[in-house]
VMD Tcl script that draws the C-alpha trace (Angstrom):
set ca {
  {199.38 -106.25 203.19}
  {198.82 -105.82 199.60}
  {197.56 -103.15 197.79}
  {196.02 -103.08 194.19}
  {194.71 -100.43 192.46}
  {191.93 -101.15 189.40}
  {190.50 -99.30 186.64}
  {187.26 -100.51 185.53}
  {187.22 -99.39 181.36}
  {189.29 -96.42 182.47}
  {191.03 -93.77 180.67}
  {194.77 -94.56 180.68}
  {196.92 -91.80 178.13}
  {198.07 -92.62 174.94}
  {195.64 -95.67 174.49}
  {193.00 -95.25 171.89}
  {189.15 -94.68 172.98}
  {187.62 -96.37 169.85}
  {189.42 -99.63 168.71}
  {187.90 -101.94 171.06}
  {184.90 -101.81 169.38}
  {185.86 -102.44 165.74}
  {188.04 -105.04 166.76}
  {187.65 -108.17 164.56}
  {187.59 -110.61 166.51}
  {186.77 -110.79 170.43}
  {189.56 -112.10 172.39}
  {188.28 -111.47 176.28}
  {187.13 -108.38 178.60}
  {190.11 -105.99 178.40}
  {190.05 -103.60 181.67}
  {192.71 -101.17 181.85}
  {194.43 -101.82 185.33}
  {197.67 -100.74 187.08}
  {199.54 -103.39 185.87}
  {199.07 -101.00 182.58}
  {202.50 -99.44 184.05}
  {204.31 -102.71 183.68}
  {202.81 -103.32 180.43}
  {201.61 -100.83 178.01}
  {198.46 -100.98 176.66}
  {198.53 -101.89 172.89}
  {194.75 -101.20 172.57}
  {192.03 -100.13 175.16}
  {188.37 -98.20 175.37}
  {188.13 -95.67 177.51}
  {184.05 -96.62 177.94}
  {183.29 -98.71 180.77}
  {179.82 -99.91 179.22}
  {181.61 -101.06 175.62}
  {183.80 -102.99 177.79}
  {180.67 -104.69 179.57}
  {179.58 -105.16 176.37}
  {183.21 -107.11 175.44}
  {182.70 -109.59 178.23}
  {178.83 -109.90 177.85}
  {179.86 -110.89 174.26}
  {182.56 -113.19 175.31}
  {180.09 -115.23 177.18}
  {177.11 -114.90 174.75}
  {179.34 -116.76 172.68}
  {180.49 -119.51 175.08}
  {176.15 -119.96 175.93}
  {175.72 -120.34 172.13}
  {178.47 -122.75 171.18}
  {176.39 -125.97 171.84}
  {173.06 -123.98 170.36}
  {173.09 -125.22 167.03}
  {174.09 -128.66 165.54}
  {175.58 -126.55 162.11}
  {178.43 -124.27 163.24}
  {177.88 -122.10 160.15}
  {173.97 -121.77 161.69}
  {172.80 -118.47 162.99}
  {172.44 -117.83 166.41}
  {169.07 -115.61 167.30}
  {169.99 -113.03 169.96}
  {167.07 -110.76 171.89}
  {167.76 -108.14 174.07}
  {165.18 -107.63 176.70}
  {165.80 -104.22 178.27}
  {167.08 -101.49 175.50}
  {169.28 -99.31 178.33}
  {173.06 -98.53 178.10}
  {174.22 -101.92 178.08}
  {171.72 -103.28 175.97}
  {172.46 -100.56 173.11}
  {176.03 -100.95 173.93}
  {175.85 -104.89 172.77}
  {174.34 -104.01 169.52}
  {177.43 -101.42 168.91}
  {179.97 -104.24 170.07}
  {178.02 -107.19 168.20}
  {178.14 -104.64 165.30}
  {181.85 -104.42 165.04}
  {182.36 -107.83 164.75}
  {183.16 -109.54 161.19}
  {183.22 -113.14 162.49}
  {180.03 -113.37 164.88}
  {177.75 -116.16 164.51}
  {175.16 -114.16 166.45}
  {172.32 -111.53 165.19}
  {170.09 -109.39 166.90}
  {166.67 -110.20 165.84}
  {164.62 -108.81 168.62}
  {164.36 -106.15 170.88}
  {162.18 -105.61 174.03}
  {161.68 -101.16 174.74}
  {159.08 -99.95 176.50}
  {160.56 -96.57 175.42}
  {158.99 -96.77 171.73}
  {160.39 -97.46 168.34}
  {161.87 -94.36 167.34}
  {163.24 -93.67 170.71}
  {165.14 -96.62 170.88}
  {166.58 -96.25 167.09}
  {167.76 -92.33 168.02}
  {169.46 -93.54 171.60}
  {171.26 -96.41 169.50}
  {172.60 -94.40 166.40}
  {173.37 -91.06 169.41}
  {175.26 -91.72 172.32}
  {176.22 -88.77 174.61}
  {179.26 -91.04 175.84}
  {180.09 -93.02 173.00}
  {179.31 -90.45 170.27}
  {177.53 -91.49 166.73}
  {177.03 -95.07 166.26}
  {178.94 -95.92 162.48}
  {175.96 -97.66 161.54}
  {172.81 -96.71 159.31}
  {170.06 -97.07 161.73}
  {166.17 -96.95 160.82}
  {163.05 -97.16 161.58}
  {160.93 -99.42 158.55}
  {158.22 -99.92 160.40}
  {155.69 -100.05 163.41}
  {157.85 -102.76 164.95}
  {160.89 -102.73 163.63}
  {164.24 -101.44 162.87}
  {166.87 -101.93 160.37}
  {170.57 -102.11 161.54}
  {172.97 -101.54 158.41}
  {169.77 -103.04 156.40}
  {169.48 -105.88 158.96}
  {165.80 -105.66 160.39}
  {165.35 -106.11 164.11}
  {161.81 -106.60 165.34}
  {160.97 -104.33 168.37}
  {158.34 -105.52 170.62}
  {157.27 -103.71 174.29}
  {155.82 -105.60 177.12}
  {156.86 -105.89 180.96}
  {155.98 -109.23 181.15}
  {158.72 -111.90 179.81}
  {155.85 -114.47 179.80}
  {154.15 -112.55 176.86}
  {157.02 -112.09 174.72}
  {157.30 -113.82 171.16}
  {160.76 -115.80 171.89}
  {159.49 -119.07 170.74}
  {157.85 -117.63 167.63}
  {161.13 -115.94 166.68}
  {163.29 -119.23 167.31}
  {165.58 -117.09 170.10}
  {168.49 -118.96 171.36}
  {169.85 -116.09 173.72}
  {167.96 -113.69 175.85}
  {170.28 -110.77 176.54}
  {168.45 -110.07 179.80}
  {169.07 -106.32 180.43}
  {166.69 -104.52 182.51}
  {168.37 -105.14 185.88}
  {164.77 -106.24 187.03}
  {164.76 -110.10 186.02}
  {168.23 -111.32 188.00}
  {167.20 -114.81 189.88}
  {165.89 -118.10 188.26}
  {162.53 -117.18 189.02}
  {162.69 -114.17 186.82}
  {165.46 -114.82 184.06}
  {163.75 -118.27 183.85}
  {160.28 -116.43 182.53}
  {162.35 -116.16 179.46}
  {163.07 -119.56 178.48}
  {159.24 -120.03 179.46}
  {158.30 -118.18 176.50}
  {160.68 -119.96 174.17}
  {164.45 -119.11 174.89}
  {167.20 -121.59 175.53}
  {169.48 -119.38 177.44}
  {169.79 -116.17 179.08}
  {172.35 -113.83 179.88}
  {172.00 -111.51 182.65}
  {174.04 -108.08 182.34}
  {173.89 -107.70 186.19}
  {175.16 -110.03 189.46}
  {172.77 -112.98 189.64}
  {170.58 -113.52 192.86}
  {170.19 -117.05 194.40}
  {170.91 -121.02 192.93}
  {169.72 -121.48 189.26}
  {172.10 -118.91 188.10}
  {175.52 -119.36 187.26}
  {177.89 -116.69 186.99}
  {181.12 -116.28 184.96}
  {183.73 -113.95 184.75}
  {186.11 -113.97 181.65}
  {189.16 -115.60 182.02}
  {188.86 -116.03 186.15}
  {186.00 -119.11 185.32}
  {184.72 -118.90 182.28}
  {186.10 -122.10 181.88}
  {183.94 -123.80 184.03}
  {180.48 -123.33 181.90}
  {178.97 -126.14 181.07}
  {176.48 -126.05 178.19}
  {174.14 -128.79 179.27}
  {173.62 -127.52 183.19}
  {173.53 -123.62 182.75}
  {170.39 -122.13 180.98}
  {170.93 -119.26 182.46}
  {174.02 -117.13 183.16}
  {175.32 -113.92 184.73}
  {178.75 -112.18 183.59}
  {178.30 -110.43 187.17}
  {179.02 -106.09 187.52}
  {181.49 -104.10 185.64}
  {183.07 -103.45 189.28}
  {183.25 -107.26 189.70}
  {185.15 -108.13 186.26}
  {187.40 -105.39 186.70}
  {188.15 -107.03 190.52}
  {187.72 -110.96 190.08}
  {191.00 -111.03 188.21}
  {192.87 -109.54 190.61}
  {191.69 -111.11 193.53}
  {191.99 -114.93 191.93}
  {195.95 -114.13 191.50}
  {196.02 -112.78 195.03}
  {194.67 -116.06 196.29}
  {196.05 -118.18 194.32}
  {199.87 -116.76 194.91}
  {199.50 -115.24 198.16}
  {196.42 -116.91 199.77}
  {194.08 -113.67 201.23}
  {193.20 -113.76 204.82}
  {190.59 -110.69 204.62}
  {190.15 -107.75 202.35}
  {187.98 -104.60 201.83}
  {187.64 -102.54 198.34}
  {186.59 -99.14 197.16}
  {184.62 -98.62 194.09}
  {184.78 -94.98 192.66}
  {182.04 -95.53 190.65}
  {180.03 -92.84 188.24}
  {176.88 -92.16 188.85}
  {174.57 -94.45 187.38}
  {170.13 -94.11 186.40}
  {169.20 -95.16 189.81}
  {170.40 -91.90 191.42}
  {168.36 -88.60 190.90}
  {169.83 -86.28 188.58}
  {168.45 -82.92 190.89}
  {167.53 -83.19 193.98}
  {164.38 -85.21 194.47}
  {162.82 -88.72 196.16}
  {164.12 -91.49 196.49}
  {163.90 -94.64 198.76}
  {167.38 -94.32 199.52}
  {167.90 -89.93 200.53}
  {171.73 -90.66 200.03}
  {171.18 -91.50 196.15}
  {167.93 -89.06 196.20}
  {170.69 -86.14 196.31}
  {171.64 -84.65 192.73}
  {173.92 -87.17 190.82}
  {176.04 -84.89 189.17}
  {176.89 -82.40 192.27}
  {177.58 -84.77 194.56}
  {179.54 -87.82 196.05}
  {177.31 -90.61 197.28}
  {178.20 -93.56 199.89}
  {176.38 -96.29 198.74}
  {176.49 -100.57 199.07}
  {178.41 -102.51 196.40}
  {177.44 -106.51 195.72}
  {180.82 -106.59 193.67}
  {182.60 -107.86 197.01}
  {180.48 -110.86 197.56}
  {180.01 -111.15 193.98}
  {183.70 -112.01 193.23}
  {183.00 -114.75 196.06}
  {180.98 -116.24 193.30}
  {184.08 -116.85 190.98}
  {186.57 -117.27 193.32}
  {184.90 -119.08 195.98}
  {188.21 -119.48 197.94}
  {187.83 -116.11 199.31}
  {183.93 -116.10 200.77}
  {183.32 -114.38 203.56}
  {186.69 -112.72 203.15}
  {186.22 -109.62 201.49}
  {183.57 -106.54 202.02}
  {183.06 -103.21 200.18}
  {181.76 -99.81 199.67}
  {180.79 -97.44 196.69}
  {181.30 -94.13 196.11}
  {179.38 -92.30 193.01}
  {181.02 -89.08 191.77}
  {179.61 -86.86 189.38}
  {181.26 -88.44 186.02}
  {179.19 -90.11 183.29}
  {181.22 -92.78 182.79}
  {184.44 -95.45 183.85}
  {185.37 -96.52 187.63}
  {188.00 -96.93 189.73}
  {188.73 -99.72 192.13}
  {190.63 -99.92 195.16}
  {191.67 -103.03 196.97}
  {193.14 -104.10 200.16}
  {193.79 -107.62 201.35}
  {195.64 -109.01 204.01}
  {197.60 -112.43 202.71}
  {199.21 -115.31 204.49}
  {202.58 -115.19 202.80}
  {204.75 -112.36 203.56}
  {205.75 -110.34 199.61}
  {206.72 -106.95 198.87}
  {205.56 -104.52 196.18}
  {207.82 -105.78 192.93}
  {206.79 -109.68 194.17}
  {203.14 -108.80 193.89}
  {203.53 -106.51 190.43}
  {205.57 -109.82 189.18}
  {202.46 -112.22 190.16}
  {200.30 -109.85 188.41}
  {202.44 -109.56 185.17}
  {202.76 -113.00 184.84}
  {199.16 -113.93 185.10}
  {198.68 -111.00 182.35}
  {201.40 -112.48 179.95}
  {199.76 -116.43 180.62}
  {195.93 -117.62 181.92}
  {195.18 -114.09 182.00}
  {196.61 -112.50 178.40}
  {193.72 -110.31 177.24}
  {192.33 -109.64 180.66}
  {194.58 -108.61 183.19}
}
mol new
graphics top color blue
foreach p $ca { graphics top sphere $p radius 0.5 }
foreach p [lrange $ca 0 end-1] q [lrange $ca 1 end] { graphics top cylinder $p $q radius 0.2 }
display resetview
């Protein structure tokens, strides 16, 4: 047996809970891990979305490549869906001094100056280091760069082709299959990101540094960088299989509470996640396990999971437990691990 122990954008001492996000130039999804004991962290966030945001960046950026003929061209970005993670991208797009990509577009149905106060005040990340503003009925200026803000639930109605969009930063958890995502390039886009798993063919999905590799411009229009608790496992598991070979495995997610759960008590299709959030701990289902099937499809049908949400705001922990065909011990496994983070997996793992 084997036994690996995750953090998804955890905490870890010592390791500072604000560079990730200035950092000039993205080099990869960064989750803290227990291989962190092996090798110290140089640099880290402590905030699980910013680190969502990393990856989501990451593979923005491998979807654009091909997007223009002129390198030097911008890249329009829209963000349908103006949540956490939506908000989050802006902050990690932001910090970035070498990004072909701008925001041009937003789609709330919160209203204007909603969205600009929930970007520039974050009761995780704390005061966005930007100047944000409101200039007019429809938009917003981001350190003097204007971003139009739109509102409508339907993708079909939305003004992608007027605006030139090559990305659709697809965000509201709602539009996650071909059928939906696909509404998008309807209206105009040429490719879409999706911030949560993907559901069904039409979609493929990528995790940084475990098969990013494998995109191919011309035959995905539309892409999912999978779940938080998935990037934080996929790397793991593909050195598992690859050195080891897993027979069968089950993981734990200790996962914070997220907006789908009731903050008091009140209804809910689900009376597990209609209990108060923040006063209690909730059993719940996890996709991550068959997710990570999707990037390592060695291991399908292999591995199974469950969630727990505790009352914290914010990061995860992941516990796994797999079974492998080649008999190790503990320093043989913490070797694999520190290899793959020194090589394929440097900036990852």
């Amino acid at each position: 047996m084997a036994f690996v122990g995750s953090f998804a954008g955890a905490a870890v001492s010592g390791v500072s809970t604000t560079s990730r996000c200035g950092m000039p130039q993205f080099v990869g999804m960064k989750p803290l891990n227990s291989v962190r004991a092996l090798q110290p962290a140089a640099e880290g966030s402590a905030f699980g979305g910013m680190v969502e945001a990393d990856s989501l960046y990451a593979t923005a950026m491998k979807a654009a490549k091909s997007s223009r003929t002129t390198p030097s061209m911008t890249i329009k970005v829209a963000i349908n869906g103006f949540g956490r993670i939506g908000r989050n991208f802006i902050r990690c797009l932001e910090g970035r001094t070498d990004s072909q990509m701008e925001v041009v577009a937003i789609n709330d149905t919160s209203g204007i100056k909603t969205a600009a106060h929930l970007l520039k005040y974050d009761s995780i990340l704390g005061t966005f280091d930007a100047d944000v503003e409101v200039t007019a009925d429809d938009e917003i200026s981001v350190n003097g760069k204007p971003i139009k803000v739109v509102s409508s639930r339907n993708p079909l109605e939305l003004p992608w082709k007027e605006l030139g969009i090559d990305i659709v930063v697809e965000a509201t958890g709602v539009f996650i299959d071909k059928e939906g995502a696909g509404k998008h390039i309807e209206a105009g886009a040429k490719k879409v990101l999706i911030t949560a798993p993907g559901k069904g063919d039409g979609v493929g999905t990528f995790v940084v540094g475990v098969n990013s590799d494998e995109y191919d411009h011309d035959k995905y229009d539309i892409v999912s960088n999978a779940s938080c608790t998935t990037n934080c496992m996929a790397p793991f598991i593909s050195v598992l299989e690859e050195e080891f070979g897993i027979i069968k495995g089950t993981m734990t997610t200790t996962h914070s509470y997220t907006g789908d759960q009731r903050l008091l008590d009140a209804g809910h299709r689900d009376l597990r996640r209609a209990r108060s959030a923040a006063l209690n701990i909730v059993p719940t289902t996890t996709g991550a396990a068959k997710a990570v099937a999707l990037v390592v499809p060695s291991v399908k049908g292999k591995l199974n999971g469950i969630a727990l949400r505790v009352p914290t705001p914010n990061v995860s922990v992941t516990d796994v437990v797999v079974q492998v065909e080649k008999k190790t011990f503990r320093e043989e496994v913490n070797g694999a691990l520190l290899k793959a983070s020194q090589g394929k997996l440097k900036g990852v793992l």
